[in-house]
C-alpha positions as CSV (number, residue, x, y, z in Angstrom):
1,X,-16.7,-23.6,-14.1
2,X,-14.4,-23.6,-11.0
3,X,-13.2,-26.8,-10.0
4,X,-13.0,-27.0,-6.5
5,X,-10.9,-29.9,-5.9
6,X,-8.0,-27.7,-8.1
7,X,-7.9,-24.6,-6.1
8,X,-4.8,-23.8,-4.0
9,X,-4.8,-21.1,-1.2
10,X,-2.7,-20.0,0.7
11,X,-3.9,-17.4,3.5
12,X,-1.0,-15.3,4.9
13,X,-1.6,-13.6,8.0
14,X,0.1,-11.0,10.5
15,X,-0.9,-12.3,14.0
16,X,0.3,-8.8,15.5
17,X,-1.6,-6.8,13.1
18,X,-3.8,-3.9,14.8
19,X,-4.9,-6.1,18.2
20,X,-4.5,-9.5,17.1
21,X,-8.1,-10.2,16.1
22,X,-6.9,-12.1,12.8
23,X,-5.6,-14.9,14.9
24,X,-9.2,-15.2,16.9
25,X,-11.0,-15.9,13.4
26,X,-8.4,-18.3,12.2
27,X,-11.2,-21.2,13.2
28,X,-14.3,-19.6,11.9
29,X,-12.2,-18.6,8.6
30,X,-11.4,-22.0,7.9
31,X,-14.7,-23.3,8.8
32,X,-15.7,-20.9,5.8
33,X,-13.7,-22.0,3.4
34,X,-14.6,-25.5,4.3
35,X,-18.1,-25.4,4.5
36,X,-17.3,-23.9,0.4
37,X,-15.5,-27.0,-0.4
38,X,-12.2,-25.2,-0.5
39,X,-8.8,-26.2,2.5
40,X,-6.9,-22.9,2.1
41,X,-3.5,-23.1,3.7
42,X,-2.7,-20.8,7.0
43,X,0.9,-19.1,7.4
44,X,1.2,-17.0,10.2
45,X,4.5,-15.0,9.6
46,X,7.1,-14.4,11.7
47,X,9.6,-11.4,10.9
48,X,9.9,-8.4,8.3
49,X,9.6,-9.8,4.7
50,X,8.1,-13.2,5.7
51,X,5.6,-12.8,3.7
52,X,7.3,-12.4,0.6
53,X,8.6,-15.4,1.2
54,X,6.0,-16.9,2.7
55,X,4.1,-16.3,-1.0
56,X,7.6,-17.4,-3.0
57,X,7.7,-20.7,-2.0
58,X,4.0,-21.7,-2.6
59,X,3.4,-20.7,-5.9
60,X,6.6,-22.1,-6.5
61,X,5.5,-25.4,-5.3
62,X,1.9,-25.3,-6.7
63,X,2.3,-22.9,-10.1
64,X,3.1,-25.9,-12.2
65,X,1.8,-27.2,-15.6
66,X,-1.0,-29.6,-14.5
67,X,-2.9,-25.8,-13.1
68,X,-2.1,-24.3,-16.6
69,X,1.1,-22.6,-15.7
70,X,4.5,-22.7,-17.2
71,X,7.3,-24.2,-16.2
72,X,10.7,-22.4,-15.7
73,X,12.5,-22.5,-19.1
74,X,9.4,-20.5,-20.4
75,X,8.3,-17.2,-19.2
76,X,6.3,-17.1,-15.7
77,X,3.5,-14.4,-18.0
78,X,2.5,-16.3,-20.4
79,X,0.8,-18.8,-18.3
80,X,-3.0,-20.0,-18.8
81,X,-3.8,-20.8,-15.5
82,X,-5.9,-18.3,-14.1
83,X,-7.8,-18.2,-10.9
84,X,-6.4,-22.1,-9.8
85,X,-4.1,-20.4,-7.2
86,X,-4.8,-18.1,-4.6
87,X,-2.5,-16.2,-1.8
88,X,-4.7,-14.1,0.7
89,X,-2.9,-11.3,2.5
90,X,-4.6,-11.1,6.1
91,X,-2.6,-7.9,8.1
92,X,-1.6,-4.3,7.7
93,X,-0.5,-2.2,4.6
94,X,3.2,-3.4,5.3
95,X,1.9,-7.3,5.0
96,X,-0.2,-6.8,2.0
97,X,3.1,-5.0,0.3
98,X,5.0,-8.0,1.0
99,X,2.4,-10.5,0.2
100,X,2.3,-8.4,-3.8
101,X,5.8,-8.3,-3.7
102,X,6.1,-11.9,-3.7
103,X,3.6,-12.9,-6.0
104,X,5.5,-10.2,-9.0
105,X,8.3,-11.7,-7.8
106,X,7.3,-14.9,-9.4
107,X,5.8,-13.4,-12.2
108,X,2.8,-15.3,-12.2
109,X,-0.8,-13.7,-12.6
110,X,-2.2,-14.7,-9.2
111,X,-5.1,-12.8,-8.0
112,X,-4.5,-11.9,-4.2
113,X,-7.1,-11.5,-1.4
114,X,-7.0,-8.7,1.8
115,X,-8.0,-9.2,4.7
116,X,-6.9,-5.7,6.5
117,X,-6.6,-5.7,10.0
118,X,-4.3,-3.0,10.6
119,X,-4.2,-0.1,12.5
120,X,-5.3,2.2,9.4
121,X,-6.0,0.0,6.7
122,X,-5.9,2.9,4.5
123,X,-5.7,0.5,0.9
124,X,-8.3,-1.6,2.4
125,X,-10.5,1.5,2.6
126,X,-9.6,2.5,-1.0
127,X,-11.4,-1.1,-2.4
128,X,-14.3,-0.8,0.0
129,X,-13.0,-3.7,2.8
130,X,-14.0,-2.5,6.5
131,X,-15.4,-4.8,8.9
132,X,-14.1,-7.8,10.7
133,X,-12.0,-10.3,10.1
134,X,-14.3,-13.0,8.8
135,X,-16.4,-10.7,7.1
136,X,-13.9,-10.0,4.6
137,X,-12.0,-13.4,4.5
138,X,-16.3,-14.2,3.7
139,X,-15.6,-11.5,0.5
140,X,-12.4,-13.3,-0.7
141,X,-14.3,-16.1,-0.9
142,X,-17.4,-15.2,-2.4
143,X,-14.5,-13.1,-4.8
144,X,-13.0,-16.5,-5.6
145,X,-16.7,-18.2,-6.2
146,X,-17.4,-15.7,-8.3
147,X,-13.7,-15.4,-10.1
148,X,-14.1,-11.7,-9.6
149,X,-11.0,-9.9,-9.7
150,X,-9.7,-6.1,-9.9
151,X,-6.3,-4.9,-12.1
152,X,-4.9,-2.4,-9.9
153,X,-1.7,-0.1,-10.7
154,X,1.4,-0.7,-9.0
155,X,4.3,1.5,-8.1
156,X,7.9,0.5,-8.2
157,X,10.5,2.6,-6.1
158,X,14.3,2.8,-7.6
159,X,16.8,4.1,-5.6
160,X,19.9,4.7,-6.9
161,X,22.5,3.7,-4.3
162,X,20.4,0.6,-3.8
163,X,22.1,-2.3,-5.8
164,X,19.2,-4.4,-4.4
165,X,16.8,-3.0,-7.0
166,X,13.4,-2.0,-7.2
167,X,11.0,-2.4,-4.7
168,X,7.3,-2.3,-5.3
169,X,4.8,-0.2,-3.5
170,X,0.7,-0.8,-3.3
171,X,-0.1,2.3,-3.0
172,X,2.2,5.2,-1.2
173,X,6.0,6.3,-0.4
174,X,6.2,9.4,1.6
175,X,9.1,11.2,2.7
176,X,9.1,14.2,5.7
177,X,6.8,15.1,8.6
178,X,5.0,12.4,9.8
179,X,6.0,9.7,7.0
180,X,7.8,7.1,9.8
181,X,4.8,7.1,11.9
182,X,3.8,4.0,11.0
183,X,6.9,2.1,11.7
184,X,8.1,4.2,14.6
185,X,5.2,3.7,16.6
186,X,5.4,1.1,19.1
187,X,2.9,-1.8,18.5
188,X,1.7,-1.5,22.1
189,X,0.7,1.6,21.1
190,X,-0.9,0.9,18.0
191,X,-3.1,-2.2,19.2
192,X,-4.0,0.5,22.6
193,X,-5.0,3.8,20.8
194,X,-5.0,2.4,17.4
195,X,-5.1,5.7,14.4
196,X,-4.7,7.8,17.9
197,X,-1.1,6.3,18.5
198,X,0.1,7.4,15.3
199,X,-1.3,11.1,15.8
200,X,0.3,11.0,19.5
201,X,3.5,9.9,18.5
202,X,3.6,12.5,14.8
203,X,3.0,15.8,17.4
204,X,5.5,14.1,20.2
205,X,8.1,14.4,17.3
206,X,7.0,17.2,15.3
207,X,10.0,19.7,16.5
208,X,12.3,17.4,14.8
209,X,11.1,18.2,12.1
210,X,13.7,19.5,9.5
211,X,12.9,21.0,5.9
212,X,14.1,19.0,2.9
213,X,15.3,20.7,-0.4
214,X,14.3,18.4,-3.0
215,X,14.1,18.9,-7.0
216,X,11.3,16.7,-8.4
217,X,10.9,16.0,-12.2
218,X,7.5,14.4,-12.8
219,X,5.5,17.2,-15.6
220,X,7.1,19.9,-14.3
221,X,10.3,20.6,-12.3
222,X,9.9,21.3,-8.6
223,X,12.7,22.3,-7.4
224,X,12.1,23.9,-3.0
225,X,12.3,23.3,0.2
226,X,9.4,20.8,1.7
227,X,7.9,20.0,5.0
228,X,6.4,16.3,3.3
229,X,6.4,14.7,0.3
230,X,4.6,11.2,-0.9
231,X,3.1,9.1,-3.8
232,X,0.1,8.0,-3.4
233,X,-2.5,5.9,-5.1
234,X,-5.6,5.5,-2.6
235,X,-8.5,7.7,-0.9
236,X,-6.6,7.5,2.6
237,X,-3.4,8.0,3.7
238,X,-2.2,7.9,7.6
239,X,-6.0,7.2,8.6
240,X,-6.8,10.7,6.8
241,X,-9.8,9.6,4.2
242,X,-10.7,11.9,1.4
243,X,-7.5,14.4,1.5
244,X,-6.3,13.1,-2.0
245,X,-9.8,13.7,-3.5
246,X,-12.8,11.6,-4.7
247,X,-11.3,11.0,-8.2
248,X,-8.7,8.9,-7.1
249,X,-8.3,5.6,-9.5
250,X,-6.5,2.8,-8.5
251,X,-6.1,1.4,-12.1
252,X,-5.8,5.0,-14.2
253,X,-1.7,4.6,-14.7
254,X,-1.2,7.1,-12.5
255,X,-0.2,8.1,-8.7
256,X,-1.0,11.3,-6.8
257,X,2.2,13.5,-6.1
258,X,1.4,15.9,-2.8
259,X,3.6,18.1,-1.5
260,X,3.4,20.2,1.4
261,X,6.5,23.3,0.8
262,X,8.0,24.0,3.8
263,X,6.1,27.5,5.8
264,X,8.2,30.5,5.6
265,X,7.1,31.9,8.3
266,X,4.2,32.1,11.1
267,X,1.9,33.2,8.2
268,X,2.5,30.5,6.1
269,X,2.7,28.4,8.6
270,X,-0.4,28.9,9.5
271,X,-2.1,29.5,6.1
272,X,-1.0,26.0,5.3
273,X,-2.2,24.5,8.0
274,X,-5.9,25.6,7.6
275,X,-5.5,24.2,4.5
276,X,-4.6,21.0,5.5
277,X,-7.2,20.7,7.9
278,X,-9.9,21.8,5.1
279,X,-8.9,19.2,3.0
280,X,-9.0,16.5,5.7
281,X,-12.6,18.4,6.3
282,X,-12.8,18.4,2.9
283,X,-14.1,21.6,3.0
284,X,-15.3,23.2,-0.6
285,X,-12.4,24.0,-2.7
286,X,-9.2,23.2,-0.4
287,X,-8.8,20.0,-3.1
288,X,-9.5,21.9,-6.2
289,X,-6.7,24.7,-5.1
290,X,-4.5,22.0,-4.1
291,X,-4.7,21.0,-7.5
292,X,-4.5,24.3,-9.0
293,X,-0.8,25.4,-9.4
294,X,-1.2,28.8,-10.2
295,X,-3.1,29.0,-6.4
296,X,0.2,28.7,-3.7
297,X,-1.5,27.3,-0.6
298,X,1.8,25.4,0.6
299,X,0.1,22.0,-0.3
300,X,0.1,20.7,-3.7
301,X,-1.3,17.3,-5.5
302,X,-0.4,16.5,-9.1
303,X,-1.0,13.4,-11.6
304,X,2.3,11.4,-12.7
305,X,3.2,8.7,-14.0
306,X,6.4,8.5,-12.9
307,X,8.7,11.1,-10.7
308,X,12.5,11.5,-9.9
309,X,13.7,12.8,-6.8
310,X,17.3,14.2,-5.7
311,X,18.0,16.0,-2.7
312,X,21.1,17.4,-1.0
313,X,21.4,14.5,2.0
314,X,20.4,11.3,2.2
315,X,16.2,11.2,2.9
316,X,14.0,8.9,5.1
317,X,11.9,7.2,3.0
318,X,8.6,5.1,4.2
319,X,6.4,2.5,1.8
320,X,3.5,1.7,2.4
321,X,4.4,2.7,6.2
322,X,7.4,0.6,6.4
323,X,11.0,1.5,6.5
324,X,12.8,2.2,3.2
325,X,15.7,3.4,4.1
326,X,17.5,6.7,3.5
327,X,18.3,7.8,-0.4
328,X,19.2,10.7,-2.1
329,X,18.0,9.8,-5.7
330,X,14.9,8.1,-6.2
331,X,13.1,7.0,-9.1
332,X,9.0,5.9,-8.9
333,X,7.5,4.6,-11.8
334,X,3.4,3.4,-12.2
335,X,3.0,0.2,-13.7
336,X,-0.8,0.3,-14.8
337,X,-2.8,-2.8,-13.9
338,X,0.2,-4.8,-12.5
339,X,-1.7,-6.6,-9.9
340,X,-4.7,-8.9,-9.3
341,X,-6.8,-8.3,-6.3
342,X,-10.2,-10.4,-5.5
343,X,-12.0,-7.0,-5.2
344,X,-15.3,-6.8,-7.2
C-alpha cells in the first residue's frame, strides 16, 4: 500500500498558460492534495525550458536510495522505486514537453501528471483530460491513489547540424503551413480568442507561404514538393480533433506521418482543400483515402516508426508547438512506452 508520508510531488505549472486560470486553483489544488494526506510542492516557471529544469533538480534531490532508487554510480533505470515521486505538469503542450523532457533526462521512471490548460490542449484531449483546472489536478490524484499509470510512446527529434542532440517530442513536430502558429501567436491573443487566435493569425500569414522540397525515408521514399509536413502521435493536432483518425495509439511504437503535397494548380488547390476540410468533418472516407497511397488527394498519413528528412534549405521546425529551430536533415525516431503518465 501507498505510504503517504513517502510521496514527493512536485506540481509544475505555467501561470500564462491559456488565460491564467491555473494560478486561480493554486489554493483549492493544494487544499486537495491536503485534505488526501499528500503536501505536493508548487513551481510556477518563469522562462522557456524552466520546466526542464524545474523537474531536474527535484528528482535530483528526492530520487535517492531510502525511495528505492539508485544512486549515481549505478544506472538511473534500474531503480525500484516506483510511484514514491511524482512531478505534475500543469500548462500547455510546450510545458508538458519540457516537464518529460526533464524527467528522461534523469532517467528515472517517474510517472508524470497533466493538468492542461492551454490554448489547444490537443495531448490532453488524446488521454481524455478536459475540464478545469482542479478537476484534473482531482484525476492526478485519484491516479496517484490508485497508482494508475499509462506507458505512452515518445518521439526523439535529431537534427543533424545540432551538436546539442536529441530532443524529445510528446507527441508532434510539423514543419510548413501553419506549423509556427503556436509560438508565433501573441499570448494576448491566445488568452483573448483562444483556438480562434491561432486560425486568425495561420490565414493572416497564409501568402507567405512557400513550398518545401523535401525527400522523406520512413517505408517508402517520398521525395516532392509540400505545403506541410508533421509527426504526430495524438487524436488532435492545432485544435483540429479527429483529422489523424480514430485508430490513433499512443503506446503502438508508432507516429502518424501526414503530408499535405504542395497544389499544382487552382484544381489541386482546391481538390485538396475539400479534402482537408472532410477529414476535419470527418466526412466518410476522406481518412481512409488519406491513407490509401494509390488514391492522390494531396494529403497523405502513413505509420512509421522512424523517418528521415533532407531538404534543399534550412526548414522551420515546430515541437509540440514550440520553436525548433531551422534544419535541413532531421532524424525522428519512436521510442515505444518511454513515458509514464498518471492516465488511467
Amino acid at each position: 500500500m501507498l505510504e503517504l508520508r513517502d510521496v514527493k510531488i512536485l506540481i509544475i505549472y505555467n501561470p500564462k498558460a491559456g488565460k491564467g486560470k491555473i494560478k486561480q486553483s493554486i489554493p483549492e489544488i493544494k487544499k486537495m492534495f491536503n485534505d488526501a494526506g499528500l503536501v505536493p510542492d508548487f513551481y510556477a516557471t518563469k522562462c522557456r525550458g524552466d520546466a526542464t529544469e524545474a523537474a531536474k533538480k527535484y528528482l535530483k534531490r528526492y530520487c535517492k536510495r531510502e525511495y528505492g532508487y539508485c544512486s549515481k554510480q549505478e544506472k538511473p533505470e534500474c531503480s525500484t522505486g516506483k510511484h514514491k515521486i511524482y512531478v505534475v505538469a500543469a500548462g500547455g503542450d510546450g510545458t508538458l514537453n519540457e516537464v518529460m523532457s526533464g524527467v528522461l533526462a534523469t532517467g528515472y521512471n517517474v510517472p508524470i501528471g497533466i493538468i492542461p490548460t492551454g490554448s489547444t490542449n490537443d495531448f490532453g484531449y488524446s488521454l481524455k483530460l478536459e475540464g478545469d483546472p482542479a478537476r484534473l489536478a482531482r484525476i492526478v490524484l485519484e491516479n496517484i491513489l490508485k497508482d494508475n499509470e499509462f506507458k505512452c510512446d515518445v518521439a526523439t527529434f535529431k537534427p543533424d547540424n545540432d551538436k546539442s542532440g536529441k530532443k524529445n517530442i510528446t507527441y508532434t513536430a510539423a514543419f510548413g503551413l501553419f506549423s509556427d502558429v503556436s509560438y508565433a501567436t501573441p499570448q494576448k491573443l491566445k488568452n483573448t480568442f483562444g483556438h480562434l487566435a491561432y486560425i486568425m493569425y495561420g490565414a493572416k500569414n497564409i501568402l507567405k507561404t512557400r513550398k518545401i522540397h523535401a525527400r522523406i525515408s520512413c517505408p517508402y521514399i517520398i521525395d516532392t514538393d509540400l505545403l506541410l509536413g508533421m509527426i504526430v502521435s495524438a487524436k488532435s493536432v492545432g485544435g483540429f480533433r479527429g483529422i489523424t483518425g480514430s485508430d490513433v495509439a499512443l503506446d503502438d511504437g508508432e507516429h502518424e506521418l501526414l503530408f499535405v503535397k504542395w497544389p499544382d494548380g487552382p484544381i489541386k488547390l482546391l481538390k485538396t482543400i475539400g479534402h482537408a476540410i472532410g477529414m476535419v468533418l470527418k466526412r466518410p472516407g476522406a481518412l481512409e483515402k488519406a491513407k490509401d497511397l494509390s488514391v492522390d488527394y494531396g494529403i497523405k498519413i502513413i505509420k512509421v516508426k522512424k523517418a528521415s528528412f533532407e531538404f534543399e534549405n534550412p526548414v522551420s521546425w515546430a515541437l509540440d508547438g514550440e520553436d525548433g529551430g531551422e534544419h535541413k536533415e532531421v532524424t525522428i525516431t519512436v521510442e515505444n512506452k518511454a513515458v509514464s503518465y498518471l492516465a488511467g
